[in-house]
Each structure stands twice: as C-alpha cells, then as structure tokens.
N, C-alpha and C positions, 0 to 999 in steps of 0.2 A: 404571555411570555415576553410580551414586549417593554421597554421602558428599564431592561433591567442589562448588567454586564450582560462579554459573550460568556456562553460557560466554558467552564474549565476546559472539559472536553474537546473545545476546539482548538487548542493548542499543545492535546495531550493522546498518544497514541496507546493506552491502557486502556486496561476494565474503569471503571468508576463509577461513583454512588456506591447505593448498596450490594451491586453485581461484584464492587471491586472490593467491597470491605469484604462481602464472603469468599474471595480469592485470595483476601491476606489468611484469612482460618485458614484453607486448605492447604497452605505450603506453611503452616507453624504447626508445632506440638499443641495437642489439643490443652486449651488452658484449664486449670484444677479449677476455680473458684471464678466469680464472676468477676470482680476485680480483676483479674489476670485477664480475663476477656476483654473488659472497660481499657486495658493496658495494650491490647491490639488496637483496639479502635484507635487509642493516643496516637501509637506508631504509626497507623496509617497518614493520619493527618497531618505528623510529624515528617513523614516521608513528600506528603505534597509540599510542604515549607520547603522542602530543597528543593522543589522542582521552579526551573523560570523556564514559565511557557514561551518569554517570547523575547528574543535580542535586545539584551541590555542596554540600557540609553544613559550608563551613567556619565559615558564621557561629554555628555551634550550639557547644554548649561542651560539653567530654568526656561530662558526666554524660548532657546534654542528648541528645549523640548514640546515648548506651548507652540510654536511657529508651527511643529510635526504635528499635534492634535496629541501628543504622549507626553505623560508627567507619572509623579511617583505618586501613586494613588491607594487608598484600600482595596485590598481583595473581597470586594465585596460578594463576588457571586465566583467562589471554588470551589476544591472539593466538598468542604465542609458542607455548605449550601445545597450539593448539589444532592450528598447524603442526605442532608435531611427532608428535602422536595422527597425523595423514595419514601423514606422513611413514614415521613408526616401522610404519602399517598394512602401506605396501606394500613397506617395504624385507625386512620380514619373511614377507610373501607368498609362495603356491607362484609365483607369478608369474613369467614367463621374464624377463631384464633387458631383451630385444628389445623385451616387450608394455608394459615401463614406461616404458621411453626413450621407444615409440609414444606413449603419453598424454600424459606431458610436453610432447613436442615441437607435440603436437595444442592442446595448452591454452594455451601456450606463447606458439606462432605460429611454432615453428620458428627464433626469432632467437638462440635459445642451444642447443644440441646438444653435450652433456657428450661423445660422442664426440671428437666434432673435438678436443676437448683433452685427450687420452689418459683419460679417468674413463667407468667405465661408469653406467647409470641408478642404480642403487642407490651408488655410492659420491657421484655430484652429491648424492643426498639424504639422505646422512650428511654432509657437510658441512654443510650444511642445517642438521641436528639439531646438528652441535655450533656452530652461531652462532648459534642457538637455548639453548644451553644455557648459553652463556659468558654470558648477559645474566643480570644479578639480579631479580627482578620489580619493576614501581615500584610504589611506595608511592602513593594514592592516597584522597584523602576522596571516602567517598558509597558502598562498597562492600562489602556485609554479610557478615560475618566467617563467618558460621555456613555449614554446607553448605546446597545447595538440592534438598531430599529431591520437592519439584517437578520439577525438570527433570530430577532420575535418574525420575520416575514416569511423564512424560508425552513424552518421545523413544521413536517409534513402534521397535519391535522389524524387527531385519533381515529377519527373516521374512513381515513383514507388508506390507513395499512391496518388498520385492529384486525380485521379477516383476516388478512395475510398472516400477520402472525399464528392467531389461532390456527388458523389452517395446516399450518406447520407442525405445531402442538400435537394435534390430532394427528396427522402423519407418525409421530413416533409413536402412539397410542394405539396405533392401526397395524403398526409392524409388533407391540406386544400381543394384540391379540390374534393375529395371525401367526405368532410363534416364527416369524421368523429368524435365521441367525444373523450375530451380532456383535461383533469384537467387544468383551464388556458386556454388562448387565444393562437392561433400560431401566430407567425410572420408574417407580410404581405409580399403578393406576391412579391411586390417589393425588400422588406428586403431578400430574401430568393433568389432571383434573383442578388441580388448584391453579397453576401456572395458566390454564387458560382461563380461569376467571381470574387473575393478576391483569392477565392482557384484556382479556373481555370488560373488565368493570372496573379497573384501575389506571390502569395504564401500561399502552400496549408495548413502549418502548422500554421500560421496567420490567416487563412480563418477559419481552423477545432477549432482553441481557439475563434476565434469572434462568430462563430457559437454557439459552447456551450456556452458563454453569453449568447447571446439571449435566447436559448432555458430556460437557467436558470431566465431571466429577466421574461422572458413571461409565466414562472410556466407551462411550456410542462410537462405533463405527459408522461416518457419514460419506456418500459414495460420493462422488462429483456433481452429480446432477442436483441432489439437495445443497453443497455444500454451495454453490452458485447463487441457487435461491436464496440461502443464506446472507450471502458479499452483498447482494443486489438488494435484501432487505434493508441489511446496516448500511446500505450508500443512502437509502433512502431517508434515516434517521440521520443520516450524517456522521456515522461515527466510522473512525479508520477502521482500515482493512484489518490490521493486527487484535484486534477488540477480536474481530470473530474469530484466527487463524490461531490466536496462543494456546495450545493446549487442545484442542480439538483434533480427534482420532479421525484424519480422512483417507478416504481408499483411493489414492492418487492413482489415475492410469499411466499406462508404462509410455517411458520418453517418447513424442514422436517429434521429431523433427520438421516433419511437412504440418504440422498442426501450426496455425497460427495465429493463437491465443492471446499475443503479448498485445498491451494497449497502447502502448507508444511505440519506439526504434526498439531492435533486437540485433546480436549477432554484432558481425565486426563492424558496422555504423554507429549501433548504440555505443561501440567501448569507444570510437573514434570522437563521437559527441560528449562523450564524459570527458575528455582533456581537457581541462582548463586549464589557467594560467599556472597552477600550482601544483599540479596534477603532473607527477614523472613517469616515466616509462619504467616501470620496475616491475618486482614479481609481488609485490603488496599491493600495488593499485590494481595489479591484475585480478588478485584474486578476490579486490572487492566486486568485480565487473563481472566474472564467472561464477560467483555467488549469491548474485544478485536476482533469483528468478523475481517472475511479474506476478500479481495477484492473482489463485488461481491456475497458477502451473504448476505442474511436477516439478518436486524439486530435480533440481540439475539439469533443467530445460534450456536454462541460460547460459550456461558451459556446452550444453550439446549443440546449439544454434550456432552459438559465437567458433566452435571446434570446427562446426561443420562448413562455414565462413572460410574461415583460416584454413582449412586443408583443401578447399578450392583452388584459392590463391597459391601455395607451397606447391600443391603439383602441377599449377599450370605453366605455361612459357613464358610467363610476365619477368622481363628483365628483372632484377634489382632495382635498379633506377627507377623504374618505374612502379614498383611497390612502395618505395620510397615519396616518390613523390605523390604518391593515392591516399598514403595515409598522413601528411603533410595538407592537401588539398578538403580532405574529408577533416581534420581532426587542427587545423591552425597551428599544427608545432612541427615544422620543418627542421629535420638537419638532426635529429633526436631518436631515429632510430638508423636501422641498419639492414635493409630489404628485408633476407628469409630468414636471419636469425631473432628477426624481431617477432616474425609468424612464427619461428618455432618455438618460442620463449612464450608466446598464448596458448600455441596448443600446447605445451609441456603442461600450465598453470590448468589449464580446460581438465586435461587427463587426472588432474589431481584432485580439482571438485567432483569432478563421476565419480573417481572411485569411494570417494564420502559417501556423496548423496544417492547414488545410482549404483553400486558395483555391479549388478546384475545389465548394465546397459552396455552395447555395443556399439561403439562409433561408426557409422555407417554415414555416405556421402550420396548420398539420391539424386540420380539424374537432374539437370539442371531440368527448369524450366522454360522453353525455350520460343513460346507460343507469341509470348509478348516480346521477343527481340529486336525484333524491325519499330513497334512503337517506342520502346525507351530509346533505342538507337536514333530517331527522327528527334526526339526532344533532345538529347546531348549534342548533336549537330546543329541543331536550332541553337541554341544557348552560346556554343563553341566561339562562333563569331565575336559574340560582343564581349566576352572575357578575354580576347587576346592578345591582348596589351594589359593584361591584369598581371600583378605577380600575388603570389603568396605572402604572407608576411616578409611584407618590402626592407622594413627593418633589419631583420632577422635571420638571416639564412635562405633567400628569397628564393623561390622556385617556381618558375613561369606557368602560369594556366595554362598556357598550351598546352605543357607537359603533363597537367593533372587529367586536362580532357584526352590526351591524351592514351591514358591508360583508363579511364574509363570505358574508353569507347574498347577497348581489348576486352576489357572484363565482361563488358554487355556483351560480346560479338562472341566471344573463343571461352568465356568461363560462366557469369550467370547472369543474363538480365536481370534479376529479382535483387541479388546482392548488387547489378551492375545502379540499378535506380537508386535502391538505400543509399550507397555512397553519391549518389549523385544530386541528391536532397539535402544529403550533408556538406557537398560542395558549395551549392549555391547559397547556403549562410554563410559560407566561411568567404566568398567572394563577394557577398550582399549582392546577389544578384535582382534585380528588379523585375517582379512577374505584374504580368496582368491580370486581371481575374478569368478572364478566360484559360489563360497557361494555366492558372493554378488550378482550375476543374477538371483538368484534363488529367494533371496531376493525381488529384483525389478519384479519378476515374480510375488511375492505372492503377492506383493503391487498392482500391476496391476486386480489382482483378485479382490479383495477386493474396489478398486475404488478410490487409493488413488490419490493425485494430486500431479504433474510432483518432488516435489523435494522433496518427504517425503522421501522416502528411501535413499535418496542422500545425509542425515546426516551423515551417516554411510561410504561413500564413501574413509573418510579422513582412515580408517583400512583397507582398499585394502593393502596387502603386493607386493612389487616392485617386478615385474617380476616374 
C-alpha cells in the first residue's frame, strides 16, 4: 500500500469504492438496461470530480505551493482507483460468481441483478473496471504530489481485524437462526455466507463496508452495544464515523444526561469553545451547537447536556455580571451577550432540538455532583493568583480575570463543580495559562472522576510548559 497517493477516503466522509457505488443503486430507479447502469457508475465518478477533498491552493503561486509540499497534481489514487482495487479484489477471488452476485445484490438493494441481463457477477464488475479505466484522472489544486509513506504505514494489516469482521458477520447469522426479532428483515443465509468469505478470503475491509450495506439495505435493527463494535471497527480501518452512521437502523437508548459518552467538551464549555472569531451569538449558531451530538449518542444528547448546563446557571444566584463575564472568560468574546437572556435564548434553541430529535424526552436537572467540589475549588484558587492582573480580550471590551475566577469559584461552590471544571479548562486557554505537567495530571485525574471522554482534558495539553 505503500508508494502510492493517500486515498480518497481520507479526505472524504462517504461510502466509497464499491460499498459506495452500491449506495448510488439504492437511492436511484433501478436502471432498465445495462447501459443505464454503466450511466450510474458515470455519475458517481462524476460526482467525485466535484468533490475537493482538501483547501484550495489556488491563490498560492507555483513557487509558493512547492515551498508547502502542494502543487496542482493528477488524481492519481481516487474514487475511481479506489473502485477498482474492490473491484479488481473480488473479480480475481476464489470466489464462486453465485457468492459475488449474492453481495452485490445484498449491498445493492437488489434493484440491478447482472443476471437478468445475460452478464454474470464478475463480468458486471469488469465493466465497472473498464468505465473506471476509460476516465483520465482530474487535475486538481491542493493535492500533494509525493506518495503517503503514512497511510501505507498506518492501514491495519488483514490479519489483524479479518476475525473481527467475520465475527460480526456471523453475529447477524446467529440472530437469523435463532429467529430472533428484528426491525426489518436480515439478510439471507447465503448473503451472510458469502460476505464473510468477501472478508475471510478477499478482503476484510471490502467485506466489513459491503456488509454494513446490507445490514443498512435490509433496515437491521442494530442495538448499541453492536453498533459500538461497529464505530470501533471503522476507526480501526480508518474510515469516518459517517461511513458507518448513514442509514443504519440503530436502537438508540433513551437520553441520559448523567451518561457521559461525549469524547471531547459537552454542554455549555463545548458551545463556549466553538466561539470563534466569526462565530456570533445568534439563534443559528446555536442551533448548529445543539445539533451537534458526539459519535455514538442519542440523538438530542447534545441539546440535553448543553439545556441541562444552562438551566443550572438561569436558576442559580449568579449576578448577571457575572454570567457575563463566565461566558467572556470561558468563550474569548466579551461584551456580546447579555447575562440570562443569553441562557434563555439556548435553552429556548435546546427546547427546540428535543422536540426534533427526542419529543418523548423530559428535561430534567440532576442533582449536582458535589463530591469533587473542594478538589476543583483547590485548582481555581491555585490558578486565581497568577491571572490577576490578566484581562480578557484587552482590546475589546476587556473584562478582568478576577472577575471571571470570580464566578467560577460560585459555579464550583453554589451550582456544579462538574460544569464548574469544564468552564474552567476553557478558561485557562482563553488566558494561556501555563501548566506544568504535574497540574495537568491532576487535571486528567479530575476528568477521569467525573467520566469525561479520552480527549476532553487534552485541550489544555497545548500549556504544558517544556521541561
């Protein structure tokens, strides 16, 4: 794998190859004639020409782009390529044409069946290969010429997940023959049989995308616990989150708010860390931020957290001013909002993603957790000292760090150490506060208590002082 472009795929959060060319069948009228099918494959491939995987370089100038390591290069290794690696896998397989037609047809949705028009499975997918072939790669700014001795280094070896897949295979195989139920029909034994010699003797990452077709054709209901094993597979392949989530019938469990699943920031820290420079305070960016759940959650998980955040804060005794100044301190844009009508304008936005995604869901405010209050309180006062001659954007509408530690240490003390830490992790970037690595274990310690996920506290990592 090595010596050659990165693939497509790494720059592209879709199905692709031939998982994705059988996901363009399933959302078109089944084509009459083979030609009309040869004319989907066009359009697929037609559809990655308009895709630009990666930020444009065209304002840079030749020298400019050579200095970067990026020039306007052939698409040497894209969709097209990446099709016909599939392609070229299983036309050349021990594979019987019966077990390949089966996958097809399974991935498919069954609206195109090479049979019916005198071609067996392997000859549909030599056609394939040569509409694939006839194309010349586009030319395209922003794509580095050189190979990516990375991605021959880091795509897990077949050996190393081929059970796992199969294993999964067989799971669905196990729930047909124990009859159990099942939103949707499963796949046939046969279909489930050939899928794992796709994975077992072709190739398992081929095998584990044709399978999630299926499973996604045939509206498999998948519970949480599998759909996990799922994520945790495709991370291992490398491929986005979206690859496995589009279309897949999962039995999401119902909101919990004490669950804390998110892998990074959640709740009013995360929407505080999304401000950036261009980023307003409005009821649109809001509702990118409460629509936003994390890989893996119920939906509306991320409006319930961020709700339950903001209705701490609205009923507690926290001045104005000093709401103001928390989400200034937490979030670098001072002077921009306006205390509780700014908490009330998120949860209005919050209340309006549940009733989407969740309407069966009850907003409920769960006792703080109160165990760790004296330890986050010991780090804010720790910290308090050396930012006290700091202001906030000194520029800008400047609002003294006193003031910010100052209403943190309320929020730890009187409303929630848990939300009191979050903001107070978001603090210390927006102040550049400089840790030592001891502070920062202590940090990742208190995050561990609390139940955060693998890379919340690891924002803060970039203020580790050297040596």
């Amino acid at each position: 794998m090595t010596g050659r472009q990165e693939p497509y795929y790494v720059d592209y959060d879709a199905d692709f190859g031939l998982s994705g060319l059988a996901e363009a069948f399933t959302l078109s009228p089944a084509p009459e004639d083979t030609g009309a099918a040869l004319e989907l494959v066009t359009a697929k491939l037609d559809a990655y020409d308009r895709e630009c995987p990666v930020g444009s370089v065209d304002h840079l100038s030749a020298d400019e782009r050579s200095i970067l390591g990026w020039d306007t290069s052939h698409d040497d290794w894209g969709y097209a390529e990446e099709l016909r690696e599939d392609v070229r896998g299983l036309v050349e397989s021990p594979l019987a044409d019966e077990a390949i037609r089966a996958v097809w047809r399974a991935a498919a949705g069954g609206g195109w069946d090479p049979a019916t028009h005198g071609m067996s499975a392997r000859d549909w997918l030599r056609r394939i290969d040569e509409t694939c072939a006839a194309r010349p790669p586009r030319k395209i700014p922003g794509r580095r010429p050189a190979p990516s001795s990375w991605w021959g280094a880091w795509r897990p070896a077949a050996d190393e997940v081929r059970d796992d897949v199969v294993a999964e295979i067989a799971e669905i195989a196990k729930m047909r023959s124990c009859r159990e139920r099942s939103a949707g029909s499963l796949p046939s034994p046969d279909t489930l049989s050939a899928l794992e010699e796709v994975a077992a003797r072709v190739d398992p990452d081929l095998g584990f995308r044709l399978f999630l077709r299926a499973l996604k054709v045939h509206s498999v209901r998948i519970e949480k616990a599998r759909y996990d094993r799922l994520q945790a597979l495709g991370e291992r392949f490398g491929h986005p989150a979206a690859l496995i989530d589009f279309g897949l019938d999962i039995a999401w469990p119902p909101i919990d708010t004490a669950r804390r699943d998110a892998t990074w920031d959640f709740g009013f820290s995360r929407l505080a860390g999304q401000a950036h420079q261009d980023w307003r305070e409005s009821r649109e960016e809001l509702r990118k931020t409460a629509g936003g759940d994390d890989i893996g959650q119920t939906p509306g998980s991320g409006a319930a957290v961020l709700l339950e955040d903001t209705l701490r804060l609205l009923r507690s005794a926290l001045p104005d001013a000093a709401v103001t100044a928390l989400w200034a301190g937490a979030s670098d844009r001072p002077g921009s909002t306006d205390g509780r009508a700014w908490l009330r304008l998120i949860a209005d936005v919050c209340r309006e993603r549940l009733r989407e995604a969740a309407p069966a869901y009850t907003p409920v405010v769960a006792p703080a957790r109160t165990e760790l209050a004296d330890t986050v309180l010991r780090e804010v006062r720790e910290t308090a000292p050396s930012v006290a001659d700091k202001v906030v954007s000194p520029h800008w509408h400047p609002v003294p760090a006193a003031d910010v530690m100052d209403a943190l240490e309320h929020v730890v003390t009187r409303i929630d150490p848990d939300l009191g830490f979050r903001l107070f992790l978001r603090v210390l970037s927006t102040l550049s506060v400089p840790l030592t690595q001891e502070r920062y274990d202590r940090y990742k310690a208190i995050g561990e208590r609390f139940g955060y996920g693998e890379y919340h506290v690891s924002d803060v990592d970039h203020l580790i002082e050297a040596g």
